[in-house]
C-alpha positions in Angstrom: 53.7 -6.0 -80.4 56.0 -3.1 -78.5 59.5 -2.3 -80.0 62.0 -1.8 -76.7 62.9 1.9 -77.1 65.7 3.2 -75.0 66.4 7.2 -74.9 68.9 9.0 -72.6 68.0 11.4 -70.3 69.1 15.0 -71.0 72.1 14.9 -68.6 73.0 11.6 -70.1 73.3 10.1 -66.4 70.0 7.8 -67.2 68.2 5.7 -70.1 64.7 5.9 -69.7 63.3 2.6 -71.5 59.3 2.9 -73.4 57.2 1.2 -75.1 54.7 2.4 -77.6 51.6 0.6 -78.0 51.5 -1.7 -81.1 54.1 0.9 -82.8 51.3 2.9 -83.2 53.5 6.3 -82.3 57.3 6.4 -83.4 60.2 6.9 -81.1 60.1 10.5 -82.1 57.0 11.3 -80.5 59.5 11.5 -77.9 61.4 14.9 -77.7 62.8 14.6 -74.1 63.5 13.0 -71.4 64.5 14.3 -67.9 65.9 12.0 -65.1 65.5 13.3 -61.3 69.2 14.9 -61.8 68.4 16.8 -64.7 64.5 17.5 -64.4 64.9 20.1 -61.0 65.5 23.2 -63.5 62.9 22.3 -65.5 59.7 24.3 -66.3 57.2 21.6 -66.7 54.3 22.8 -69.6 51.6 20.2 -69.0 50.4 20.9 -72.7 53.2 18.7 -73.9 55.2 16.9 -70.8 54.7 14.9 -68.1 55.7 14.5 -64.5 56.5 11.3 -62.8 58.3 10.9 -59.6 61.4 13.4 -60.7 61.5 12.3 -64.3 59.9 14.1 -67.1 58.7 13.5 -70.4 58.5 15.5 -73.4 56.4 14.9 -76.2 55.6 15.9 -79.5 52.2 16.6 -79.0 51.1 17.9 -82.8 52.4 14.5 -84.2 50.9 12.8 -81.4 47.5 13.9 -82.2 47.8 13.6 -85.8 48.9 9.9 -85.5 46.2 9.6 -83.3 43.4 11.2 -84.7 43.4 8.4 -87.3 41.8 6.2 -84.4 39.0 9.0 -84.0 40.3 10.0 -81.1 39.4 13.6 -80.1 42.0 16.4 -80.1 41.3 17.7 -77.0 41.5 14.3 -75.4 45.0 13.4 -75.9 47.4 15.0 -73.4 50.7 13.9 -72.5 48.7 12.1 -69.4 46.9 10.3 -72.1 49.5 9.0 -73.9 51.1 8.0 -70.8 48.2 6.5 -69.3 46.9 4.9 -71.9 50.1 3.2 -73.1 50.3 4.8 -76.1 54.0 5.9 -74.9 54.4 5.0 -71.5 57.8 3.4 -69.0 58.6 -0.2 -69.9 57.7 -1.6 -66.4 56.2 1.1 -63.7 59.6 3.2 -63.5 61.7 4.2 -66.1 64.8 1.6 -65.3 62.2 -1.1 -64.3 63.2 -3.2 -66.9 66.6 -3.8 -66.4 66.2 -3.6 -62.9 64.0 -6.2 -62.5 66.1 -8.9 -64.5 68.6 -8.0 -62.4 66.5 -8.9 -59.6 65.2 -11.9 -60.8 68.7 -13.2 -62.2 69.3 -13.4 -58.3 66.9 -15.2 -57.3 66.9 -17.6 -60.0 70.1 -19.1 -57.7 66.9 -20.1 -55.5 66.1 -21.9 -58.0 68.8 -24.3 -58.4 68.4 -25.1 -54.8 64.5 -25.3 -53.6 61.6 -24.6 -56.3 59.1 -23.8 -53.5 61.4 -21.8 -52.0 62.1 -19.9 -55.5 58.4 -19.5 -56.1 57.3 -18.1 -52.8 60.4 -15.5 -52.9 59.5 -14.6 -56.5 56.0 -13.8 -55.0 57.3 -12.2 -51.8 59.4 -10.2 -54.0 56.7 -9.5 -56.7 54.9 -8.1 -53.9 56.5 -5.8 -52.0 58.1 -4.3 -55.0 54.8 -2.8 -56.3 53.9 -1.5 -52.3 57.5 0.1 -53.0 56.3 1.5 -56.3 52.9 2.8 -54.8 54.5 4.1 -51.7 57.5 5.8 -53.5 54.3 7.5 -55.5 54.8 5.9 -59.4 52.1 6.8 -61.9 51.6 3.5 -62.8 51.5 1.7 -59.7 48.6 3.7 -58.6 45.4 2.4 -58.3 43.5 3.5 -61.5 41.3 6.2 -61.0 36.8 5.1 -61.4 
């Protein structure tokens, strides 16, 4: 199970949303979080954040490896692209809005719905679709194709 944690960016203009996996990390592990407004000035240190398409994450990386050495996990091999990748703390969605903005999205086509259920299923999957190639394109960590 993944508890829905929402955190403001530092500027406030943003809530990034996360999920950590099976509550294994608390929200704490979280120190920061910078949106594309608020992340330009910042000095990214790859020993504890990480970079994704303008935002930036902070974590606490000491009580990330303690919590995670408890799984046998080597120290060395948990870095914030870890973490990230391996959904130990990671977006909610591919982005960091994707959430929200995706019920949004489907709340309107759900009036499809109402009208034609073909219709509303092949426009879910049309919009399914290109929204990932929008993902990839605009260069998300998560919508990349996993590395061999």
């Amino acid at each position: 199970m993944c508890m829905k944690i929402e955190i403001p960016c530092q500027c406030n203009s943003e809530k990034a949303q996360f999920n950590n996996l099976n509550n294994i990390l608390p929200p704490a592990v979280i120190l920061t979080v910078y949106c594309p407004a608020c992340s330009d000035k910042v000095k990214i240190d790859p020993a504890t954040m990480l970079h994704d398409n303008g935002w930036i994450i902070e974590y606490d990386m000491e009580q990330i490896r303690f919590l995670l050495g408890r799984f046998d996990i080597p120290a060395a091999r948990i870095t914030p692209a870890f973490v990230f990748d391996e959904r130990y703390s990671t977006w909610q969605g591919i982005t960091p809005t994707d959430f929200t903005e995706s019920l949004r999205e489907r709340e309107a086509l759900l009036e499809i719905s109402r009208v034609d259920k073909r219709t509303y299923a092949e426009a879910l999957k049309n919009w399914s679709i290109k929204r990932m190639q929008a993902f990839t394109t605009a260069g998300w960590r998560k919508a990349q194709p996993a590395a061999a």
